[in-house]
N, C-alpha and C positions, 0 to 999 in steps of 0.2 A: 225827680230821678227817673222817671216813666217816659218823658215828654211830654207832660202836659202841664199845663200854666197852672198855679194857685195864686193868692190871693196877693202875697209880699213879692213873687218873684214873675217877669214877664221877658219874653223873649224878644227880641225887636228882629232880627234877622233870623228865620224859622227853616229856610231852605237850605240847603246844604251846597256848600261854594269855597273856594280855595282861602279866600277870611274865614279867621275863628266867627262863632256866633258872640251876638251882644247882650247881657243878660242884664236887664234892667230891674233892681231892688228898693221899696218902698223906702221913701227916703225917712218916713217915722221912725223906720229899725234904729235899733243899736249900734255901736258903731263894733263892737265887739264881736256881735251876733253879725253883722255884716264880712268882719273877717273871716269868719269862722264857716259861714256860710259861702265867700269864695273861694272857700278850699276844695269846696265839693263839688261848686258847678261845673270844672271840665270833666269831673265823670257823669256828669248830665248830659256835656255837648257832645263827649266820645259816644255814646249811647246814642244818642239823638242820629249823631252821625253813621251809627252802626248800624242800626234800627232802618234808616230810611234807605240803606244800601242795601240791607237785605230785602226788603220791599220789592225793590227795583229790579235786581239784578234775579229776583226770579221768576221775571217777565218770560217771554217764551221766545223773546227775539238775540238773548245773552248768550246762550249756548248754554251747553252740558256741563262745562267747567265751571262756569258763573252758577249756574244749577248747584252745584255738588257745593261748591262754595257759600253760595250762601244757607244753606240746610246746615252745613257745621256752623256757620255762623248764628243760624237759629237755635240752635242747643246752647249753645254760649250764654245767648239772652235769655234763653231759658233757665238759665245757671243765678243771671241777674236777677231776672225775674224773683224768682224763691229767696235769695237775700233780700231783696229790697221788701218781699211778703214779709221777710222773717225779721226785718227791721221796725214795721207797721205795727207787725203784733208787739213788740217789745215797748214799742210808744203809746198803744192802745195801753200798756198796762202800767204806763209810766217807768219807766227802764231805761230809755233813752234817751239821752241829753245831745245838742248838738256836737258836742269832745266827743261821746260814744260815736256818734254815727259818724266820725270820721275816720274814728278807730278801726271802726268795725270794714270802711271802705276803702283800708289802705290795698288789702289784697288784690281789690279791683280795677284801683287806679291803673298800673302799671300795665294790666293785662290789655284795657280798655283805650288807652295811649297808646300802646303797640299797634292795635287794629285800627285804631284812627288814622293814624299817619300811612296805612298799608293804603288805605279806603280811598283816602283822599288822593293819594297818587293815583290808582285803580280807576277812578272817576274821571279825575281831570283829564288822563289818556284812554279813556276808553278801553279800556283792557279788558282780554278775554281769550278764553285758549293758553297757548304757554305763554304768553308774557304773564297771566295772570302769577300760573305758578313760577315761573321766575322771577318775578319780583316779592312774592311768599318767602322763595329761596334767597334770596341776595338781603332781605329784611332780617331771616330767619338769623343770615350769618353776621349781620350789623350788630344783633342782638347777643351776641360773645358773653360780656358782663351779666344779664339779665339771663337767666337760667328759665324761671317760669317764661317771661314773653317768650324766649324762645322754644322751648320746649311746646309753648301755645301755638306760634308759627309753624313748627312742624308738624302738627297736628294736623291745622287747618291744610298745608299746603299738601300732605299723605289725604284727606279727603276730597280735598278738590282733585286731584289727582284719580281718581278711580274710575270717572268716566274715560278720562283721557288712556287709561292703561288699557279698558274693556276694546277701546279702538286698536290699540296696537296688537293685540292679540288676534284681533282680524286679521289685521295684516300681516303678520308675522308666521300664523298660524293657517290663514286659508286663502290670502292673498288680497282681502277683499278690503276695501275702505268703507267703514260703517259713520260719518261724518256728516252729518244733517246741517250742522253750524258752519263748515268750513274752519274748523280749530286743529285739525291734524295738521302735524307737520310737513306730512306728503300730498303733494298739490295730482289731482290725474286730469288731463288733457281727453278730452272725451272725442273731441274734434280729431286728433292723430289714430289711424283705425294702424293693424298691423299692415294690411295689404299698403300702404303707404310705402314698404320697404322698395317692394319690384319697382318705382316710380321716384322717389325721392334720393335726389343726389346728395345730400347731408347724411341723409339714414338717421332723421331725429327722429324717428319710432323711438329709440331703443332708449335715449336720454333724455326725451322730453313729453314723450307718455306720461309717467310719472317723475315728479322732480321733489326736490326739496323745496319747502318756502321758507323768508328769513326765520320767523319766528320757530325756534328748537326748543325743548326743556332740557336747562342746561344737564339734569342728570341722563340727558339723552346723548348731548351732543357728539361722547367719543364716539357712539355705535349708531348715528344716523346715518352715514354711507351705506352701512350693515342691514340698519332694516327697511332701508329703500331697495334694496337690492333682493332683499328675502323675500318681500312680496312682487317683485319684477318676476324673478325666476318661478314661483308658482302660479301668476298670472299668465306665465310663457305656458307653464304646462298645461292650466287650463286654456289656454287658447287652444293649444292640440287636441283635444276631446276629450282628457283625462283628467278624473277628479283624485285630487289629492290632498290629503289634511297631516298637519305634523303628529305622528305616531301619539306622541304626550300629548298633545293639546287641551284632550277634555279630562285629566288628572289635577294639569298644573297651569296655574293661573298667575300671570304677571301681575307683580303688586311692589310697589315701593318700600312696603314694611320690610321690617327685617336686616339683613346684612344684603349692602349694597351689590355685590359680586352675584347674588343670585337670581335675578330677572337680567342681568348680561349674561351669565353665564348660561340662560335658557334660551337667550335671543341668540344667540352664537351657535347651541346645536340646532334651532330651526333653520339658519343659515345654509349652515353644512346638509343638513339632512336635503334642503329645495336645491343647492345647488348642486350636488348628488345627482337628483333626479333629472332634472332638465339636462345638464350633460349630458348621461346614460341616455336620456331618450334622443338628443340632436345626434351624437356618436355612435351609438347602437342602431336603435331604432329606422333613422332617419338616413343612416351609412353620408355622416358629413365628410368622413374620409375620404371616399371611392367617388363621389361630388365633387372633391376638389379635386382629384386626381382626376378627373373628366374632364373638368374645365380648364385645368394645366393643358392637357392633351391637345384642346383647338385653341385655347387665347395663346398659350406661349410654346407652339408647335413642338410638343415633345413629340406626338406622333406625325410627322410631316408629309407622309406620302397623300393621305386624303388633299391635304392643298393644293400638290404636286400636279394630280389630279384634274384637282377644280379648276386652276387658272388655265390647265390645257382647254377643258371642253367647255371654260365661260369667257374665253377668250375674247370673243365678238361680242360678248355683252359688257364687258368691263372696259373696253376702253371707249365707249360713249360717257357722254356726261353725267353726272349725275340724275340728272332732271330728264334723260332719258330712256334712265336704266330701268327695266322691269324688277321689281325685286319678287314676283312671285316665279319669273322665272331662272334666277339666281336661288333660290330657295328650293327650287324643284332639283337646278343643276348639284348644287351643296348636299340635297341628300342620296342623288345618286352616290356622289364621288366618298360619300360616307357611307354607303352599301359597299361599295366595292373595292373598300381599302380595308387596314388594320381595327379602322374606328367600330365597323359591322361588329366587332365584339363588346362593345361597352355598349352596358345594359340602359345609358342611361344617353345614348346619341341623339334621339327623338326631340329633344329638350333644346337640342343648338338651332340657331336661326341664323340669319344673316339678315344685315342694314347698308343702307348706303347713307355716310352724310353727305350732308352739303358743306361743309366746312373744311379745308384741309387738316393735318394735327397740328398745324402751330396756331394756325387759326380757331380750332376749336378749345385750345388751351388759354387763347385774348378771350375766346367769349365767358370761358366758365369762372373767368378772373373777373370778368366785368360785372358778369351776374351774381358775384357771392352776395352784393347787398341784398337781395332778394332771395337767398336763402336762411333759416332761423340759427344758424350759427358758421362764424367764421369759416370760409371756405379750406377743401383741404390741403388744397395745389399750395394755397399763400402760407396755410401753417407748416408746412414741409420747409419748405425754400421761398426767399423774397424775393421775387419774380421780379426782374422788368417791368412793366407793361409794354414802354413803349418800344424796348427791345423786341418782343412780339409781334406789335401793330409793324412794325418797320417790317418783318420777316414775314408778314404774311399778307400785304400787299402786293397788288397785281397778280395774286394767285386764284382767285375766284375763278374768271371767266377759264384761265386752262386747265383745272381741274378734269380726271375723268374717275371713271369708276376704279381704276385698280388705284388712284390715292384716297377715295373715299371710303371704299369698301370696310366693315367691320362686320365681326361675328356677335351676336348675342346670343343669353342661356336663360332658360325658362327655371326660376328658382320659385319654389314653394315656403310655408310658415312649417314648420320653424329654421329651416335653412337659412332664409331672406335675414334673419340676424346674424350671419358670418357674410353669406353671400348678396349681401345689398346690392340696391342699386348704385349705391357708393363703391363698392367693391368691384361692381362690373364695370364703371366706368374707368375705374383704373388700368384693368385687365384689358380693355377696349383700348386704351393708349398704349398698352404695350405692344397689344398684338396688330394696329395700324403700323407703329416704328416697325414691328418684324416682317410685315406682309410688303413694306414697300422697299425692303429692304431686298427680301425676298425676287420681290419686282424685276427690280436693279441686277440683282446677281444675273437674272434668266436674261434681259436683254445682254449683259455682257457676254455669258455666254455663246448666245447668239451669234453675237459677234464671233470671238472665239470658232467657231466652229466656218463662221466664214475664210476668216483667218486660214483655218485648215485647210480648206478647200485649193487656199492660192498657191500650198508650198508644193513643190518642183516643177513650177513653171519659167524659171530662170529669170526670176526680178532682176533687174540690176539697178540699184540706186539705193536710197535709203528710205523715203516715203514710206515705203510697207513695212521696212525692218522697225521703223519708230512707230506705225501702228500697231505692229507686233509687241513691243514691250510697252506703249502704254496702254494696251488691251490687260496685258499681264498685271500690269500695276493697278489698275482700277479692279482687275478680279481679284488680285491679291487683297487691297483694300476692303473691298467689302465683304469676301470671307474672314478677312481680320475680325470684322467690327462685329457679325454675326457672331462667331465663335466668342470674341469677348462677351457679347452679351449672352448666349446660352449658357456655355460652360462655364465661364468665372461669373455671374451675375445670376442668371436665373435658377441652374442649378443646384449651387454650392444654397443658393441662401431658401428654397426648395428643402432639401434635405434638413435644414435647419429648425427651419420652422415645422418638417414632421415634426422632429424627436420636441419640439416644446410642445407640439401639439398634445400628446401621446402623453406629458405630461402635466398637463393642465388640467387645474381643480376645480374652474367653472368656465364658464360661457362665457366671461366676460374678459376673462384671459384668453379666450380660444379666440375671441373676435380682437384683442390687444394684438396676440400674436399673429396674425391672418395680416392688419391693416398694417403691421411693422413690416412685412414680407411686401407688400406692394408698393408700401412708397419707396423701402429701400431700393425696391427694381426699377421702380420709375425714376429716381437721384441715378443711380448707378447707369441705366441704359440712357443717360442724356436728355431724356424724356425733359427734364426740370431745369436744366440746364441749359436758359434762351440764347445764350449767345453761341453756343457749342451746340446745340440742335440747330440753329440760322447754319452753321457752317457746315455740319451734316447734311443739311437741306442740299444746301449748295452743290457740295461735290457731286451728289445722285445726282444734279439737274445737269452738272457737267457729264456723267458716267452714261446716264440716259441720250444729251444728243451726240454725245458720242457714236451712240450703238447707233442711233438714227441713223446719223450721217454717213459711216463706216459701210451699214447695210447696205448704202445706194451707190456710194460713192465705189465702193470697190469694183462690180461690175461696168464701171462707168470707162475703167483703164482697160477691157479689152472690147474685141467687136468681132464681127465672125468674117474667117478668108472667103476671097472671091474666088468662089468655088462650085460651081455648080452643082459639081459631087457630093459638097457638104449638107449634111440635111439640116444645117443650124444656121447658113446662107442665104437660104431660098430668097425670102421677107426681106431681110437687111436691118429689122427694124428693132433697135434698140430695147425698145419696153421688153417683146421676148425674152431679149439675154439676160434684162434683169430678171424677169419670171425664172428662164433656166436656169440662172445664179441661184436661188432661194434653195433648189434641191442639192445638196453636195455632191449626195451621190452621181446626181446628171452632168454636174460641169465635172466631176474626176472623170467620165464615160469621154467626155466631148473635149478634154483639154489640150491630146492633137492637136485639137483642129482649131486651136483661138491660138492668133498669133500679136503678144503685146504691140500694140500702135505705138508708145511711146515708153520709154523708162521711166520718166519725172513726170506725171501728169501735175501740173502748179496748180491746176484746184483742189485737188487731194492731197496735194503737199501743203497747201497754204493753213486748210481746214484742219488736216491732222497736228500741224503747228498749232494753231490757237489752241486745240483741246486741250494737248498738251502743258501749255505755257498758263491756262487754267487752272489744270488740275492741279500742276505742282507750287501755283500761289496757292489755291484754296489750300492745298494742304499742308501747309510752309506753315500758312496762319492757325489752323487748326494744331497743330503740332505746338506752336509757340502758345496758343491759350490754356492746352494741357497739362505744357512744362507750369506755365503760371501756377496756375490751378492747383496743381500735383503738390505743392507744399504743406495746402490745407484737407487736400483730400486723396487717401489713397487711390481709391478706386479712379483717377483721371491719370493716375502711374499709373497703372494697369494699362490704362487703354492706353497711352502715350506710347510703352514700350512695344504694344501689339501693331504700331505704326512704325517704330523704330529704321526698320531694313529701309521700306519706303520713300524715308527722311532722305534717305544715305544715296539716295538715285539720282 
C-alpha cells in the first residue's frame, strides 16, 4: 500500500505510463484471499501513481503551479500515510482482517481514483500553469455526483492556485510580470521597446508588447482582456517616470477562496483606478489635446496661411525632383514661413518637419499594400477598404520619372512617450496621406489660378472669336472643380468629423478608447477624401494632370497671340523678340501699362484653338467618368453623394 514489493505480491510494470500497472500475486494464495486482495490493489496503483507524480513534478524545471500542486498533493499522502500507519498497528495487534482493511479503505478509494485519472492526463500532456488548473477545474465539475472527490479537486486546484494569483497581483497591482516559469497568461515581448512607436507603421508597441497566450484559467477568462490591459496602462505610466501602486494593494490580496465576485470585483477597481491615471497624465499632463490641435493645423491645413507662405518662397526648390531637392533647405524655408505666420503662436510648432518622398501617393499606397506581409499584423489601408492592387499598379505607372518636389513633399511631427500611443507612426502616416491629397491639391488650385489671373490680363483688348472666350470658362470650370473638391473635403469631411471625435474625446475613460476614437477619425478621412478609393483617386489624379497642363500650356500659349507694333516709338518693339513678351506677359500689371501698344496679329490663332480644344474635350470625359462612378458608388456610400452633388453644376456644362 506504500509501494513497495512484499513477499505474495510483485509489480511487473513499476513506471508510471498511460496502461494500468500489472500486479502479479503468488500463485500458492487463496483463491478468496486473491479476491479480496484485488480489491485493494488499485488503491496501491492510485498511490503509486500519485506518489511518483509528486516526486516529479517538484523538480524545479515544472513551475510554480506544479510546485504548489504537488505540496497539496503531499499532504494528501500524508493523510495516507497515517491510515495505512493506523492500519499496521491494528494488524500488529491482530484487529485486522483482510474484509477490515477494505473497510477501512473505502474512504480512500474514491479520493485516490479521482487524483489518478487527474495525474495521468497531467503527465501524458505535460501540463503546467493554467492547463494544469483547468483541468483540476473541468475534473472538479465531471465530479457533480461524488461530493468528497469533488470537494478534494477544489481543494487541490484553490492551492495550486496561489502561486499563480501572487503573479496576477503583480500585475494587476504594479504592472510587473513576476513569472520565472513562463505559466502566466500574459506573454511580454521584451524585443518591442516603446520608442518603436515614432518608427513602426503597425504601432504593435501598443498590442504586442504584452499579449495574451492560449492557455487562460478558465475562472479568469471573462476578465483576461481586463487584466491585460490593467497592467499595460501602469506599465505606460511607469514608462513616464512615475511610480505607481493600487491604493489597496498591500491590504487585499487576490485569492480564489471565498465568493467568486470578489477577486473580479478587485481586478475591475485596479482597472479603473490605472486607467484613471494614465489618461489624467497623457490629457493633463502631457496636453494630448492642444498636440492634436497642432498637428490638425499643418497635416489638414486648418491654419493655411504658413503654406500659403512656404510654396511662395520654396518655390524653386519644389519643383526639381525629388532626388534633387535639398530637404535641410526646405526645413530651413518651413520654419521661417512658421515664424511669420499664424503658426508663431503654437507653443508646440518646433516639433513640425518636412520630408520629401520618392513615391507619388498612389504609388506609395501599392507600396504599403505590398509590404503588409512584412509587417506583425495585417495592414491598415487593406483592413479599411479591399484595395485593388492592380488598380493602383495601373495608376501609378510612368509616374516616377516626372515626379517633382511639390507631388512629393510631406510634413512630419516629432511625437514623444506617451503621446507616440495616440499619435503613432501609424497615425502619422495616415495624416501624411491626407495632407499630400491637400497640398497637391492646393498645388493645382495656385496654378489655376495663375492662369486666371492671365486670363485677366487679356480682357479689353477686343478678342474676337471664341478660343479665349472657351479658355475663359474652362479656366472657371477647373477652378470651380477644385475648389469644390477642397471645400468637400475640409468642410463636409474633415471638419464635421474633427469636431466629432473632440466631444468622444472629452469623453473617454481610457487610453485605449482615446486611441479607438483617434484611428476612427483618420480612416474615416482617408475613405471620405478618396484617399482609399483607387479607382476614384486614378480619376482624381487624372483631372489635376489635365488642370495642371492646362495652366502650362495656357501660360505660354496666351502671350503667343500677340507681338509688339512696328514702332519705333514703342519701347516693347525695339528687340522684336518674342521670349521678352512672354517675360512681359508674366507681370499683369506691365502688359495692362503696355496693352496700347500690342495690336492682336490674328483672331483664331489654330494652335491655341486646337490645344484649348483638347483640354477641353479632356476634362469633361475625365469628369463625365468621374461623375458616373460617383453616381455608382453613391447607393452604398453616402459621402460619394456628397461629393457627386458638389460636381453637380459642372455635370450640367
Amino acid at each position: 500500500m506504500v509501494g513497495i514489493e512484499g513477499k505474495y505480491i510483485h509489480v511487473k510494470q513499476g513506471r508510471l505510463k498511460d496502461t494500468s500497472m500489472v500486479f502479479q500475486m503468488d500463485s500458492s494464495m487463496d483463491l478468496s484471499l486473491c479476491e479480496l486482495t484485488k480489491r485493494v490493489l488499485p488503491l496501491c496503483e492510485n498511490y503509486i501513481i500519485v506518489s511518483q507524480f509528486t516526486e516529479t513534478r517538484s523538480h524545479f524545471k515544472y513551475g510554480l503551479v506544479n510546485h504548489a500542486f504537488a505540496a497539496a498533493l503531499r499532504a494528501i499522502l500524508q493523510d495516507y500515510h497515517a491510515m495505512v500507519a493506523q492500519l499496521e498497528h491494528q494488524f500488529r495487534l491482530a484487529r485486522l482482517s483482510l474484509q477490515g482493511l477494505w473497510f477501512f479503505c473505502q474512504p480512500m478509494m474514491g479520493a485516490m481514483q479521482a487524483l489518478s485519472v487527474v495525474l495521468r492526463r497531467a503527465s501524458a500532456k505535460q501540463l503546467s500553469g493554467a492547463a494544469i488548473l483547468n483541468l483540476l477545474q473541468s475534473q472538479a465539475a465531471a465530479m457533480a455526483g461524488d461530493n468528497a472527490a469533488r470537494s478534494l479537486l477544489q481543494k487541490l486546484a484553490h492551492a495550486a492556485s496561489a502561486p499563480y494569483f501572487r503573479m496576477l497581483e503583480r500585475w494587476v497591482y504594479e504592472g510587473v510580470i513576476d513569472d520565472p516559469y513562463g505559466e502566466f497568461f500574459i506573454d511580454e515581448n521584451k524585443g518591442l521597446q516603446k520608442e518603436s512607436l515614432s518608427q513602426d507603421y503597425n504601432a504593435t508597441y501598443w498590442q504586442q508588447r504584452y499579449s495574451l497566450r492560449h492557455d487562460i484559467p478558465g475562472f479568469l477568462t471573462s476578465v483576461a482582456e481586463t487584466i491585460l490591459t490593467t497592467g499595460k496602462y501602469l506599465n505606460a505610466v511607469r514608462e513616464c517616470g512615475h511610480t505607481i501602486r493600487i491604493p489597496f494593494s498591500d491590504d487585499v490580496k487576490l485569492t480564489n477562496a471565498g465568493a467568486r465576485h470578489q477577486y473580479l470585483d478587485r481586478i475591475n477597481i485596479a482597472y479603473n483606478f490605472a486607467s484613471a491615471e494614465l489618461l489624467n497624465l497623457i490629457i493633463n499632463k502631457f496636453d494630448l489635446l492642444a498636440r492634436l490641435r497642432s498637428v490638425k493645423h499643418y497635416f489638414l491645413l486648418d491654419q493655411g496661411d504658413f503654406l500659403v507662405h512656404f510654396m511662395d518662397i520654396a518655390k524653386e526648390e519644389l519643383v526639381k525632383r525629388p532626388s534633387a531637392v535639398s530637404k535641410e533647405k526646405l526645413q530651413s524655408l518651413l520654419e521661417l514661413a512658421l515664424r511669420t505666420s499664424v503658426a508663431a503662436a503654437d507653443p508646440y510648432h518646433e516639433d513640425l518637419t518636412c520630408n520629401v518622398e520618392r513615391l507619388s501617393l498612389v504609388a506609395q499606397l501599392q507600396h504599403i499594400l505590398k509590404d503588409r506581409a512584412v509587417f506583425s499584423e495585417p495592414n491598415f489601408l487593406s483592413e479599411l477598404l479591399k484595395i485593388d492592387l492592380s488598380s493602383l499598379e495601373t495608376a501609378s505607372q510612368g509616374t516616377a520619372e516626372s515626379l517633382n518636389g511639390l507631388e512629393t513633399f510631406t510634413l512630419d511631427y516629432k511625437v514623444r512617450w506617451p503621446l507616440s500611443l495616440v499619435i503613432s507612426r501609424k497615425a502619422l502616416t495616415k495624416y501624411q496621406l491626407i495632407f499630400r491629397h491637400l497640398f497637391h491639391c492646393k498645388h493645382v488650385e495656385r496654378q489655376l489660378c495663375t492662369t486666371w489671373q492671365a486670363h485677366q490680363a487679356t480682357r479689353g483688348l477686343g478678342f474676337v472669336g471664341t478660343s479665349m472666350q472657351r479658355s475663359y470658362v474652362l479656366c472657371q470650370q477647373m477652378l470651380h472643380f477644385m475648389q469644390s473638391f477642397e471645400h468637400y473635403m475640409t468642410f463636409e469631411v474633415l471638419e464635421p468629423n474633427w469636431h466629432i471625435m473632440g466631444s468622444k474625446l472629452q469623453s473617454s475613460k481610457s487610453v485605449d478608447e482615446v486611441i479607438q476614437h483617434h484611428d476612427f477619425f483618420l480612416n474615416d478621412c482617408l475613405k471620405k477624401c478618396m484617399v482609399l478609393w483607387p479607382s476614384i483617386l486614378k480619376k482624381l489624379e487624372k483631372l489635376k494632370d489635365v488642370c495642371l497642363q492646362y495652366a502650362r500650356a495656357t501660360q505660354w500659349l496666351i502671350p503667343s497671340l500677340f507681338v509688339p507694333q512696328q514702332n519705333n516709338h514703342d519701347p516693347l518693339s525695339q528687340n522684336g523678340n518674342k521670349s521678352q513678351d512672354v517675360k512681359g506677359f508674366k507681370g499683369t500689371n506691365r502688359l495692362r501699362n503696355a496693352k496700347t501698344q500690342l495690336t492682336l496679329v490674328k483672331t483664331e490663332d489654330s494652335n491655341f484653338k486646337s490645344v484649348i480644344g483638347k483640354m477641353a474635350d479632356d476634362f469633361k470625359k475625365e469628369l463625365s467618368e468621374l461623375l458616373l462612378m460617383l453616381s455608382t458608388g453613391s447607393q452604398t456610400e453616402p459621402c460619394l453623394a456628397h461629393m457627386a452633388q458638389s460636381f453637380q453644376a459642372l455635370g450640367q456644362v
